[in-house]
N, C-alpha and C positions, 0 to 999 in steps of 0.2 A: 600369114597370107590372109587369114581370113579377119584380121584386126585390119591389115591394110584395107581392107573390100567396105568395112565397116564406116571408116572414114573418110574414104572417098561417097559412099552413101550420105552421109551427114551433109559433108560439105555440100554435094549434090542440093540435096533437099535444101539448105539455107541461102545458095544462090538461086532457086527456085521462088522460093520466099522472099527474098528482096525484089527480086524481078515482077512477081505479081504485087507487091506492096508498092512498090516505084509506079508501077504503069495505072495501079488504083488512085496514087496521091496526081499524075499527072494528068489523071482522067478526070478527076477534081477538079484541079485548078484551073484547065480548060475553058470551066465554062464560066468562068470569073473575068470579067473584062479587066485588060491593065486599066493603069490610072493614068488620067487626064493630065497635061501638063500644069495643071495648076496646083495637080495631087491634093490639094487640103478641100476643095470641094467636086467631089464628081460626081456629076449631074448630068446620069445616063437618062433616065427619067424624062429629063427635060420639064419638070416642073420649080428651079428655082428661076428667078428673075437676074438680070446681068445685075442691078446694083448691089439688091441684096448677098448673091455670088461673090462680091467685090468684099462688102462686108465681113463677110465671114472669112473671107479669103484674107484678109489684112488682122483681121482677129488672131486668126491659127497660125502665120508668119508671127506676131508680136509673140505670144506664149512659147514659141519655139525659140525664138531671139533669148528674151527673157530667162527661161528655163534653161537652158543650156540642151535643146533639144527633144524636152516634151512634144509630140504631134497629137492632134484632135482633126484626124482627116473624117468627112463625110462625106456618104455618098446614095445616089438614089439608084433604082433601078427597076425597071418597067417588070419586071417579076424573076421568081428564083426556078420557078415550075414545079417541080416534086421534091427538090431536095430541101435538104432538114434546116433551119435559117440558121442555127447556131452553130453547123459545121459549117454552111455554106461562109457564113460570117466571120469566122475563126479562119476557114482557108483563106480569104479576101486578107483579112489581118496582115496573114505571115506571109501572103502572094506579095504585098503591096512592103515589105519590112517597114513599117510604122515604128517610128519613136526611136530616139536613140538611146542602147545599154537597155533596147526593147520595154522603152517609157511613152508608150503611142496608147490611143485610146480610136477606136472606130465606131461611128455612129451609122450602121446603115439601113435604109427604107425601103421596100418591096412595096409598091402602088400594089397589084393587084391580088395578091397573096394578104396587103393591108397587115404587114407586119414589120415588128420595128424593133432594131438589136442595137446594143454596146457592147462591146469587146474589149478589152485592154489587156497588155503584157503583163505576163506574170510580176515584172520590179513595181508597176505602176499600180499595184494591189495596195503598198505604204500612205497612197497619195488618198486613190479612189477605192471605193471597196462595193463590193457586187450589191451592198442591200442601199448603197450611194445612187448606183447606176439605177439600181428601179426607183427610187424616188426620184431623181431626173425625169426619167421617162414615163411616169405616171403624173406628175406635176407640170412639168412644161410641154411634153410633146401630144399624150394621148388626149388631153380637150382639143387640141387642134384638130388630131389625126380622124378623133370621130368625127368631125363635121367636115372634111376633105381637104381642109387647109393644112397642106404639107407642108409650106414653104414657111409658112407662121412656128408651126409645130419645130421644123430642123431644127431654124434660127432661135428661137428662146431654147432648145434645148444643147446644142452647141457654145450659146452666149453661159448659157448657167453651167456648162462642165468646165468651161476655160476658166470661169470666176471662183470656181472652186478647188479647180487644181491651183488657180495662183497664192490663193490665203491660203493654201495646205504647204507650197514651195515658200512664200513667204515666210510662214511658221519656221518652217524647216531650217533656213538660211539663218534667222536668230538664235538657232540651237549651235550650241559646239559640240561638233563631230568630227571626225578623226577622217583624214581621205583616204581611201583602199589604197592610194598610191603610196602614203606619205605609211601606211602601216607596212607596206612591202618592205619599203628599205626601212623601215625600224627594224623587221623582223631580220631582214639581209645583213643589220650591224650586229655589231657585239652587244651593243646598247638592250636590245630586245631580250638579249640571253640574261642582262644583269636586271634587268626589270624582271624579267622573271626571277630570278634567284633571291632577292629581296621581295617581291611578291609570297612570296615561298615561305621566306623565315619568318614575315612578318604574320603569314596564315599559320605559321606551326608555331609562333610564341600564342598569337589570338587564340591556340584551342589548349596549350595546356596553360593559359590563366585561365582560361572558362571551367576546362578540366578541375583544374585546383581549386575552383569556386565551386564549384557543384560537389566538389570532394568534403568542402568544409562545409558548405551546408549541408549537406545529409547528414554529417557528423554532429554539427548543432544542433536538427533537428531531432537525432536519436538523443542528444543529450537534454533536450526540452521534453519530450515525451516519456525521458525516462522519471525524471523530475518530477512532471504532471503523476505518471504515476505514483511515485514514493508519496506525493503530497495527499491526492486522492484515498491510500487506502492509511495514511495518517487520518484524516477527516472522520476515515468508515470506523477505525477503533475509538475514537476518542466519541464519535456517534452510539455505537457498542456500549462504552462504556458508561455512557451518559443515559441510555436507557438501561444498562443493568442496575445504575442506582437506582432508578424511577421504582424500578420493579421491585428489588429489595425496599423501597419504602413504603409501595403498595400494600408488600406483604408482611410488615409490621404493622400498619393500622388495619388489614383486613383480622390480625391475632388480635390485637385491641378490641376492637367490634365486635370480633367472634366472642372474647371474653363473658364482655357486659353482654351481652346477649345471654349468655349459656347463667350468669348470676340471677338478670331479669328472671330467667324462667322456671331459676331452681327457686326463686323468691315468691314464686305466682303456683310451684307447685305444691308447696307447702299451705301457701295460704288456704289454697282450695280443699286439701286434706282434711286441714282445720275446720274451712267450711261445711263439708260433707259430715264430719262426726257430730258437727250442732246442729246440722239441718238436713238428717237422711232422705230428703225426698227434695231436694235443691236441685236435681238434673230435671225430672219430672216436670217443676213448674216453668225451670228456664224453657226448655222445647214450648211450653203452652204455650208462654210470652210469645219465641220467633214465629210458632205455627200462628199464632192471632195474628199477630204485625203482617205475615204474611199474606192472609186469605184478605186482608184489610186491603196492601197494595194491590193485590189481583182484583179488588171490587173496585177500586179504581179506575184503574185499567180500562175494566170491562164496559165502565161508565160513560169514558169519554168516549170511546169506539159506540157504544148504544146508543148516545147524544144525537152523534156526528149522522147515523143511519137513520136516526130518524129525519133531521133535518133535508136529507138529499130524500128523503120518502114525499116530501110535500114541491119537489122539484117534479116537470114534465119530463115526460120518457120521451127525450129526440137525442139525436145524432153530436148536439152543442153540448150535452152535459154529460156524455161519455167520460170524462174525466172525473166529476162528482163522483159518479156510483162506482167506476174502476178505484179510487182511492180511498172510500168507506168499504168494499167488499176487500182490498188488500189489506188495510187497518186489520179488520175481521181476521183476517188469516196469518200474521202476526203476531196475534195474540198466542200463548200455548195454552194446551189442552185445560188446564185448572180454570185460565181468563175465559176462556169461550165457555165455560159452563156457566156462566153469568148473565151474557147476551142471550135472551130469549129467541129462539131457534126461526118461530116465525116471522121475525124481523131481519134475519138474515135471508132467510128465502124471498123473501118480498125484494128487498135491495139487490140478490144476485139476479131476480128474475128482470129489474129495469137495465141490471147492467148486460146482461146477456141480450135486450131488446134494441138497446141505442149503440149494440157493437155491431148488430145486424145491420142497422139505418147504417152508420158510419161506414162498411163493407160496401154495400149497396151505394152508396152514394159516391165512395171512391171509385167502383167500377163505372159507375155513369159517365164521370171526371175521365175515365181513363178511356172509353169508348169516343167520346169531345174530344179529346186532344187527340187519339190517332185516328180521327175523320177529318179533322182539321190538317194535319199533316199531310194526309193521304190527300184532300183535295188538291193542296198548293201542288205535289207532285205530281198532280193530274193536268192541271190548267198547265202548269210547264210543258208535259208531255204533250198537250193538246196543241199548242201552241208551236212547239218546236215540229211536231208532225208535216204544218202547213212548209216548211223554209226549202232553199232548194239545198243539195248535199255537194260543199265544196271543201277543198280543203281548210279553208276560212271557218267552215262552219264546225270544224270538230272539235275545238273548245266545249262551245257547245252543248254538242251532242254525248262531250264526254261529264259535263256536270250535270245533266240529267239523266246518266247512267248512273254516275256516284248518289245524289240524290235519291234515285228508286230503289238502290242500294242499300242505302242508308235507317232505310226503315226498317220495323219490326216486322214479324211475319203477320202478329194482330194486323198493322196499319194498312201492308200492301193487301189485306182482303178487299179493302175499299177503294183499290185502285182498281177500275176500270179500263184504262187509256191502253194501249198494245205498246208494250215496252218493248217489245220483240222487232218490231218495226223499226224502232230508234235505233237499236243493235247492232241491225244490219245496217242503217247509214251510219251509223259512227266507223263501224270496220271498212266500208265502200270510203270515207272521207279518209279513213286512215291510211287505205291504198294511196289516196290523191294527194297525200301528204308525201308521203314515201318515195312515190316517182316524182314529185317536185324536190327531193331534198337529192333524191339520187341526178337526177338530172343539173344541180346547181354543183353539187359535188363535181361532176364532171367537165361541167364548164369552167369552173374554181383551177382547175387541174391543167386544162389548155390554156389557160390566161395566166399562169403563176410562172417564176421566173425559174428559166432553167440554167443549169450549173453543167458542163458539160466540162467530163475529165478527160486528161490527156493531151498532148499538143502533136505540133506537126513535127514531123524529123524535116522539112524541107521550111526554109524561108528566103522568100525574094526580094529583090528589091522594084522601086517604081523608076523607070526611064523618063530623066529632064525634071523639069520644076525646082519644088526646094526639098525635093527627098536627099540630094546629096549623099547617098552612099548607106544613110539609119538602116539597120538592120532590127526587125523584132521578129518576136515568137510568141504569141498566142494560145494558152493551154485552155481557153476557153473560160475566162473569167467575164463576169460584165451581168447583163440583166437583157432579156427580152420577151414578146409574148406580140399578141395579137390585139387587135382594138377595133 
């Protein structure tokens, strides 16, 4: 009892549901005028002219002739009022059944709302495609529409969808395609069943040759790499073995070597034995020799560095010959303890005293150099600053106002002592222009948003047809495909 209660509730509820969705769709289409007997131009509006009318009216008859019942009906209308254009335009579509096997395309104009839609059936997406529809209606209709020429605007935008859908059906016609009907009764015969059956065998012979191909090349390639290997660590021993002779031959002429060596030296030990028993004070003089030879080079030495210090003694004590006295006092220091006992002491004090005086100038004189260059710097960021102070603060100007923030930046903490200018002030208009930036980009963004094409999902469960003219009975249905916006 209480499952029966259940689904009488349900069904309840879903004939409630249909009934408010019914009376929403019919409350809809209401306010959609039918179409004019001429159906491919209705001109509620009353802004096209009879010949041009006539025109487009003979256009959209030809492309339906032609096509086997393509429609490009248009229509104006003095306003939509509050409702949304791309439903209103979608219910018009499916109120009006456009296009036959729902191949219709709808172009309609709101004068005072100054909005302009395309619509097309879902099948007629092959032909035309929504980012088609906005370049139509950005290219031929919106120059018109902004300067109020509506009747200019339709007509070039009606002329360039029929000439478009014709080269896309033209195309289409030189292509060989199979007709939905002519595939029914293939599939209704027997014929369909053996197409597939040999479809079949000839897809399962195609995968085990592929199979079998891909079976033997793995196996080829496990037998190339196994190869590769064997060959490679052939290479490594025969490499091995080719440095282990190296090495045993190494170490037969280092035994050689070592040999004559160890003979030389028992040859030079004996002889010296010999020496010492004839000449018992032979170590004694040899030492004398090296110590002489030696205090000899050290007085050399000490000569050409004593030369060199006098020579830079007869140079002036400035900042340009800091390098003279720096490379005679480092000579000096160079020397070891033995050499430097040589150089007379007050000749060292004299040269380190010019070099210690033109390191002073050369200090000094960098710092003057370096006080020049960040007063120099500091100016130019000044005269900027002074200069950009005078301007007025727009969004235009924060370029600007942001490289003379980088600028004052930029410098050292030495440089910005010399800036006077109020950087503080620019700060604050860079961040005021940066507001002004901000609300023009947010504001363009929003505009950008209402003028971009809309894509509206879903269709109608209801479609009509148009009473008289050359609707003849086309049925479409409109899920909201196509392009429009505002101008």
């Amino acid at each position: 009892m209480v499952r029966t209660k259940k689904v009488c509730c349900m069904l309840l509820s879903m004939l409630v549901s249909i009934f408010i969705f019914s009376t929403m769709v019919f409350a809809a289409e209401s306010d959609i005028p039918d179409a004019t007997s001429q159906f491919y131009v209705n001109d509620f509006a009353d802004i096209i002219n009879d010949n041009v009318e006539k025109e487009m009216q003979d256009r959209a008859v030809a492309l339906a002739e032609d096509s086997d019942g393509i429609q490009v009906v248009v229509t104006t209308v003095q306003t939509i009022g509050d409702a949304d254009p791309v439903e209103y335009t979608t219910d018009m579509y499916n109120h009006y059944g456009i296009g036959k096997n729902n191949m219709g395309v709808l172009i309609m104009l709101s004068v005072e709302t100054r909005d302009i839609q395309i619509r097309i059936g879902d099948n007629m997406t092959k032909y035309l495609s929504d980012r088609k529809c906005g370049e139509i209606r950005d290219e031929y209709g919106i120059p018109y529409f902004q300067n109020d020429e509506f009747e200019k605007g339709l007509d070039a935008m009606q002329e360039a969808t029929i000439e478009y859908i014709a080269s896309k059906v033209e195309s289409a016609d030189n292509e060989v395609a199979v007709n939905p009907t002519q595939l029914e009764d293939i599939k209704s015969s027997g014929t369909f069943v053996k197409i597939l059956c040999v479809v079949g065998i000839i897809g399962c012979g195609i995968i085990i040759i592929v199979t079998l191909r891909m079976y033997f090349l793995k196996r080829k390639r496990k037998l190339q790499e196994k190869d590769k290997t064997i060959q490679t660590l052939k290479d490594n021993l025969n490499k091995q073995e080719s440095k282990n002779e190296s090495l045993q031959f190494d170490n037969n002429s280092l035994k050689q070597s070592l040999s004559a060596i160890q003979e030389e030296l028992y040859n030079l030990s004996e002889r010296y034995k010999r020496a010492v028993i004839a000449y018992p004070d032979l170590d004694e003089k040899v030492d004398a020799i090296f110590a002489k030879e030696k205090e000899e080079a050290d007085r050399r030495c000490a000569k050409k560095v004593e030369d060199s210090m006098k020579n830079v003694l007869k140079l002036e004590c400035t900042r340009q010959n800091l390098s003279y006295f720096r490379n005679a006092y480092e000579a000096y220091r160079n020397l070891s303890d033995e050499q430097q006992n040589y150089v007379p002491l007050e000749l060292v004090r004299r040269v380190k005293k010019l070099y210690s005086k033109s390191s002073e100038l050369q200090r000094k004189y960098e710092e003057e150099q370096k006080i020049l260059r960040d007063k120099k710097a500091a100016r130019e960021v000044q005269e900027t600053i002074l200069a950009t102070l005078a301007i007025s603060v727009t969004r235009h100007s924060l370029d600007k106002l942001k490289h003379v923030c980088n600028a004052y930046d930029r410098l050292s903490e030495d440089q910005k002592k010399y800036v006077t200018a109020d950087i503080d002030t620019i700060r604050d208009m860079r961040r005021k222009a940066k507001r002004m930036q901000d609300d023009y980009e947010e504001e363009e963004r929003r505009r950008h948003q209402s003028s971009s094409y809309y894509h509206y999902g879903g269709g109608s469960s209801f479609s009509g047809g148009s009473s008289g003219g050359f609707h003849s009975g086309f049925g479409g249905n409109s899920s909201g495909h196509g392009a429009g916006g505002k101008f």
